[in-house]
C-alpha positions as CSV (number, residue, x, y, z in Angstrom):
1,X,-2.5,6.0,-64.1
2,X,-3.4,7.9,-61.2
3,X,-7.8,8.3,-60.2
4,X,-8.8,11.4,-60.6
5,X,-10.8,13.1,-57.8
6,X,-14.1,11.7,-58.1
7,X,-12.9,8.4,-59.2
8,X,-10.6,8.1,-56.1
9,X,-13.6,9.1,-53.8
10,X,-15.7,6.4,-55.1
11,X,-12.7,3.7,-54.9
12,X,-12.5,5.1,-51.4
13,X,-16.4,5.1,-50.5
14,X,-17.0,1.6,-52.0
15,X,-13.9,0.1,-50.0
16,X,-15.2,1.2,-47.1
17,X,-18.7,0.2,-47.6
18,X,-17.3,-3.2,-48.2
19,X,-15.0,-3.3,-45.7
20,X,-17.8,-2.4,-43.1
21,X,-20.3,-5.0,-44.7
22,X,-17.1,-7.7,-43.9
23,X,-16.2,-6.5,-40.8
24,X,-19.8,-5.5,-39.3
25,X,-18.9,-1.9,-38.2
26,X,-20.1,1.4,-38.6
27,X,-18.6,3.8,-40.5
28,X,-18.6,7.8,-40.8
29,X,-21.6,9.3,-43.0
30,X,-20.4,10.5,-46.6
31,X,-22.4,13.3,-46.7
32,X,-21.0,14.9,-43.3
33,X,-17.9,14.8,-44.9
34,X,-16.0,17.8,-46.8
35,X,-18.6,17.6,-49.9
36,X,-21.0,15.6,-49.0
37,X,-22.1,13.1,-51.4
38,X,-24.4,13.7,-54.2
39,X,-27.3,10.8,-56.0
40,X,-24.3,10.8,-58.9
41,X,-21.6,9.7,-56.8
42,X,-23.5,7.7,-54.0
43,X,-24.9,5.3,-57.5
44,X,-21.3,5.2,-58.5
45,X,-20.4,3.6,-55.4
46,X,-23.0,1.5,-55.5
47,X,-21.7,0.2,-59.1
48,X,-18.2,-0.4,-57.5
49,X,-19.7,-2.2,-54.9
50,X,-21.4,-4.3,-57.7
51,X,-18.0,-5.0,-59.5
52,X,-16.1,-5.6,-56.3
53,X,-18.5,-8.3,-55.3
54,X,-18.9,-10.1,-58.6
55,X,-15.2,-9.9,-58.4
56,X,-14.8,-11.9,-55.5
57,X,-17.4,-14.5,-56.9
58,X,-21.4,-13.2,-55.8
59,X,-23.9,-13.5,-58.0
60,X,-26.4,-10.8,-58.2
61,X,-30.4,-12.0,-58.4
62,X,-31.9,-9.0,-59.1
63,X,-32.8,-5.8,-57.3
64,X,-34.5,-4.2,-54.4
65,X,-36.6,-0.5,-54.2
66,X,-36.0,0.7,-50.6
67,X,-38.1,4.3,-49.0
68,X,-41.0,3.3,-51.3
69,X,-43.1,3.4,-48.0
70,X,-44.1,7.3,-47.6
71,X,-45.5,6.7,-44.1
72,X,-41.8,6.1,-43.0
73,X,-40.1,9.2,-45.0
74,X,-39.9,12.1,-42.4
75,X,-39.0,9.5,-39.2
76,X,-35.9,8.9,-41.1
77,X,-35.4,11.7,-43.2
78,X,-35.4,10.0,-46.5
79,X,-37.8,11.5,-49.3
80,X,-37.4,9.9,-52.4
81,X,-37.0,5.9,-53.0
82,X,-33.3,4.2,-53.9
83,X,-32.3,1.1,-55.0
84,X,-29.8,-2.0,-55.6
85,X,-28.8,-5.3,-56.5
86,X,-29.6,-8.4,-54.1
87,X,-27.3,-11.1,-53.9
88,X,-27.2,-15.1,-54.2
89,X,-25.7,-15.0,-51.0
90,X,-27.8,-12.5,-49.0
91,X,-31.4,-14.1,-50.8
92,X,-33.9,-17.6,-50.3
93,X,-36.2,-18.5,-51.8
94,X,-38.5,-20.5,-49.2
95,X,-40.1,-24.3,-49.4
96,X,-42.2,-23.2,-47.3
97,X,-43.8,-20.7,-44.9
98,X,-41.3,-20.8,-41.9
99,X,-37.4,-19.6,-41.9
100,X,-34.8,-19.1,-39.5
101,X,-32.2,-16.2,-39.9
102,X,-28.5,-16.1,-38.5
103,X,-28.0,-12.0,-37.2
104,X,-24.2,-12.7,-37.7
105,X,-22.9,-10.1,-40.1
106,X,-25.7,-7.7,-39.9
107,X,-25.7,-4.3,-38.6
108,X,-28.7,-2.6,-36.3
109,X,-31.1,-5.3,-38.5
110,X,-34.8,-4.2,-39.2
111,X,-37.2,-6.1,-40.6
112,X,-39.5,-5.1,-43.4
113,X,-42.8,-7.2,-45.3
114,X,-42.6,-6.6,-48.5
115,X,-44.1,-7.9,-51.5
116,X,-41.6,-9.4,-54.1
117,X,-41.8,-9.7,-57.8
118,X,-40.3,-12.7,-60.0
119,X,-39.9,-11.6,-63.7
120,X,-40.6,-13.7,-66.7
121,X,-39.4,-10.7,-69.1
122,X,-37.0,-7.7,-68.7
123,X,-39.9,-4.4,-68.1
124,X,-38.3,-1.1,-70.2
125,X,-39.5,2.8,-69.0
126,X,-43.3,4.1,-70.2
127,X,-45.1,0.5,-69.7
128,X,-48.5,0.9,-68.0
129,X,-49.4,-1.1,-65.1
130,X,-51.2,-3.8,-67.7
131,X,-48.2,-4.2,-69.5
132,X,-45.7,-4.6,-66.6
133,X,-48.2,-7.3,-65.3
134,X,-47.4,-8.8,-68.0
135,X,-43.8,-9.3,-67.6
136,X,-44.3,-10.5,-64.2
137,X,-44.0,-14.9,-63.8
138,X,-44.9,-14.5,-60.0
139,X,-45.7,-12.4,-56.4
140,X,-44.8,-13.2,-53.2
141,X,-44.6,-12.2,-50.1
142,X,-41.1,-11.7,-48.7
143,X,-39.0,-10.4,-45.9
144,X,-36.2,-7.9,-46.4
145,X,-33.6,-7.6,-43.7
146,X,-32.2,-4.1,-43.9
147,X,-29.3,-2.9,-41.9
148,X,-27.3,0.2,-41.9
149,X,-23.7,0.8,-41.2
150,X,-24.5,4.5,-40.3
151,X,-24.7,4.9,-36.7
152,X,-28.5,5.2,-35.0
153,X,-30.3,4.3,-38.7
154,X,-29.3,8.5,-39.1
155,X,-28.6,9.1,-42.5
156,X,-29.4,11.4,-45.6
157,X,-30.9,9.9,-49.2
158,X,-27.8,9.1,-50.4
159,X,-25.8,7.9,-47.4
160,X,-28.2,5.1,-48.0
161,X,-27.8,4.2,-52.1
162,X,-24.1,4.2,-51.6
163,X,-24.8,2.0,-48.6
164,X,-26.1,-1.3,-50.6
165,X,-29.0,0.5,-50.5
166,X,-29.4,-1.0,-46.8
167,X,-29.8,-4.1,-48.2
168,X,-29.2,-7.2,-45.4
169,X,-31.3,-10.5,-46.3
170,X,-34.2,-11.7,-48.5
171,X,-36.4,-14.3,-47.8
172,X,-39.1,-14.9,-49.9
173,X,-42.6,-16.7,-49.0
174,X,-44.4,-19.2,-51.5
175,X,-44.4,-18.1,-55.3
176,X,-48.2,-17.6,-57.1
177,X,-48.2,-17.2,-60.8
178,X,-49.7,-14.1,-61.7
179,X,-51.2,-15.4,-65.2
180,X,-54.6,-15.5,-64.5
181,X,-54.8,-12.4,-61.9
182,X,-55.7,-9.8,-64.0
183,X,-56.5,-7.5,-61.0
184,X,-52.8,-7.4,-59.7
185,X,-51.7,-4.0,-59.1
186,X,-55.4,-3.0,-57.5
187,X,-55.0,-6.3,-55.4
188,X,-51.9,-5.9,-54.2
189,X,-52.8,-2.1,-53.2
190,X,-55.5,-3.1,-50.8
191,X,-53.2,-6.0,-49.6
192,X,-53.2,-5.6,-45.4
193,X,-50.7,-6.8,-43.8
194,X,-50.4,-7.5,-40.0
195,X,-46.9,-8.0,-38.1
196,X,-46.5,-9.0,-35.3
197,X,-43.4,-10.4,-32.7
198,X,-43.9,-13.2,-30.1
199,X,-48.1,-13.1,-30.5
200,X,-47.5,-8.9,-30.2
201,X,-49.2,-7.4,-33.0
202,X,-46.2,-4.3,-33.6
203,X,-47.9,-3.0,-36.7
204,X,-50.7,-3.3,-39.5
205,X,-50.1,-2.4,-42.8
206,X,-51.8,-1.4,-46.4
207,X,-49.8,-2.1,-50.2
208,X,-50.7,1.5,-51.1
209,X,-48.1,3.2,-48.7
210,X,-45.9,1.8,-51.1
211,X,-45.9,4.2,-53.8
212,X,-49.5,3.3,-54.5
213,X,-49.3,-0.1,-54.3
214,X,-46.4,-2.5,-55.2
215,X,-46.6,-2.9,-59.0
216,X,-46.6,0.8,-58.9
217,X,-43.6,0.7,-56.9
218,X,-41.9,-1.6,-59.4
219,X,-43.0,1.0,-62.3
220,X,-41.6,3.7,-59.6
221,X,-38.2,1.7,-59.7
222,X,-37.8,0.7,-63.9
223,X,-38.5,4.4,-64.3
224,X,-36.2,5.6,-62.0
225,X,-33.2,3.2,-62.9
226,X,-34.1,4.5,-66.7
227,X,-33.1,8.4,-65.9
228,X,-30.7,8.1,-62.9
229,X,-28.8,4.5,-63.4
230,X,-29.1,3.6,-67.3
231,X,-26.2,1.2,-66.7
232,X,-28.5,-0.7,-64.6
233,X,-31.8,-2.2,-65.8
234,X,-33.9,-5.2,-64.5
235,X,-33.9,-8.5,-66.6
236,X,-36.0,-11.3,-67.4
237,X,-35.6,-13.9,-64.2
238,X,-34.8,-11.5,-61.6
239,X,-36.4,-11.2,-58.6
240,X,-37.6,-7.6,-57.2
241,X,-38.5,-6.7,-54.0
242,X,-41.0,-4.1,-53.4
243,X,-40.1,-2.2,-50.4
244,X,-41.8,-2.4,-47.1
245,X,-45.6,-2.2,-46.2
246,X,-44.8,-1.4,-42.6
247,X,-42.1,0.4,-40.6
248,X,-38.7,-1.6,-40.5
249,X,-38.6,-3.0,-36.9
250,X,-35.1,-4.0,-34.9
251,X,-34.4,-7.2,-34.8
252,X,-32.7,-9.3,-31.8
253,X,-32.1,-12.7,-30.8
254,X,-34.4,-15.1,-30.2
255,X,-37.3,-13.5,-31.3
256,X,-40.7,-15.2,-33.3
257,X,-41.9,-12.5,-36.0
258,X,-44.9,-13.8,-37.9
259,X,-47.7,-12.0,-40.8
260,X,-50.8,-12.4,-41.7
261,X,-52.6,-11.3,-45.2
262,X,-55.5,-10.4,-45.8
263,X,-55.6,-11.9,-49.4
264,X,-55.6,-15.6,-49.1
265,X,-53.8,-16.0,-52.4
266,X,-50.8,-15.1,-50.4
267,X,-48.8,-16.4,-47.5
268,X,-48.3,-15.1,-44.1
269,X,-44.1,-16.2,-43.3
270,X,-43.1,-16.9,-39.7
271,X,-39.1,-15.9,-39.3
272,X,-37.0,-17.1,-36.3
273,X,-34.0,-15.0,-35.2
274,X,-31.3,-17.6,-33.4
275,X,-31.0,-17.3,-30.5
């Protein structure tokens, strides 16, 4: 039996996302193409690319929120936050408070730091803040690695979900229970965070840009995935990333990108691009 229109589309889009994440090439923009691309279809691709990579043997370890940051919406013309799995194969989880990251097989790579969650229990749509605490085993700080296979990071809302959401790398920092930190989400919300690139501070940051702070941003993300992509929902032991505190900044090789916190409970991560 034959796909039908929107089906084929799909087939088509998610091929070519893939085949561009393989191949490390750009591709045309959906949306400037004869009927755009909707927040229906671009999730549906983003649901073949899910089956097409457990397929050929990934396994997915949870998700990440991107355009959570409301400081960065009108430089790239993104209003509203998306989202997707991450991947055993594109995620670490750090010994320690140092890594080095390969830019083979990334496209235009930015850098985000972000705040990652590590779920104990699967959170469900209407939790308070208190109660989504409570599903939470640990925080960290993390890096994403976003890339885009849209030329010149130019792109509409969703050119980017049907893109893997932008998603590159994760490398996440030291885990802290959050058991006895009752004051999470206010804590994390004042977080500052200070990045900087070979001793160059490049930006400071507070966790409030992100949708109010990032256990807001993760309450953002369970209700969202609830009304637009019920097929999808965040379980117990999955790891969430929070979406990023500062702007995303290029990446290139040979470069020394290091953050400080100003709560102590948390790491500062040095990453290394090879050279």
């Amino acid at each position: 039996m034959s796909l039908g229109g929107a089906d084929a589309r799909v087939e088509v889009l998610a091929q070519t996302l893939l085949r561009a994440w393989d191949r490390n090439e750009c591709v045309p923009l959906p949306s400037a193409a004869p009927g755009g691309i909707d927040t229906a279809t671009a999730y549906a691709v983003g649901e073949r690319l899910r089956e097409l990579r457990l397929a050929r043997g990934e396994r997915p370890l949870g998700w990440k929120i991107g355009f959570t940051n409301r400081g960065i919406w009108a430089r790239y013309g993104v209003y509203q936050p998306m989202w997707a799995p991450v991947w055993g194969s594109t995620t670490e989880l750090l010994d320690g408070k140092v890594c080095t990251l390969a830019l083979a097989g990334l496209n235009q790579p930015r850098l985000e730091p972000e705040i990652v969650f590590g779920l104990a229990r699967a959170p469900r749509a209407g939790m308070s803040l208190e109660q989504l605490r409570g599903c939470v085993q640990w925080v960290a700080h993390g890096f994403e690695v976003v890339h885009t296979h849209y030329e010149g990071w130019r792109f509409t809302a969703p050119d980017t979900a049907a893109d893997f959401a932008l998603h590159g790398r994760l490398r996440v920092g030291p885990r802290v229970p959050v058991t006895d930190w009752p004051t999470l989400a206010a804590d994390l919300a004042a977080l500052e965070v200070e990045l900087s690139c070979d001793g160059v501070v490049k930006e400071r940051g507070r966790g409030a840009i992100v949708l109010d702070g990032p256990l807001h941003a993760l309450q953002a993300m369970v209700e969202a995935m609830a009304v637009t992509t019920p097929h999808w929902s965040i379980a117990a032991g999955d790891v969430v990333t929070t979406g990023t505190i500062t702007d995303a900044w290029p990446l290139a090789p040979g470069q020394r990108w290091q953050t400080k916190l100003s709560d102590q409970r948390l790491s500062g991560l040095t990453l290394h691009t090879e050279p």
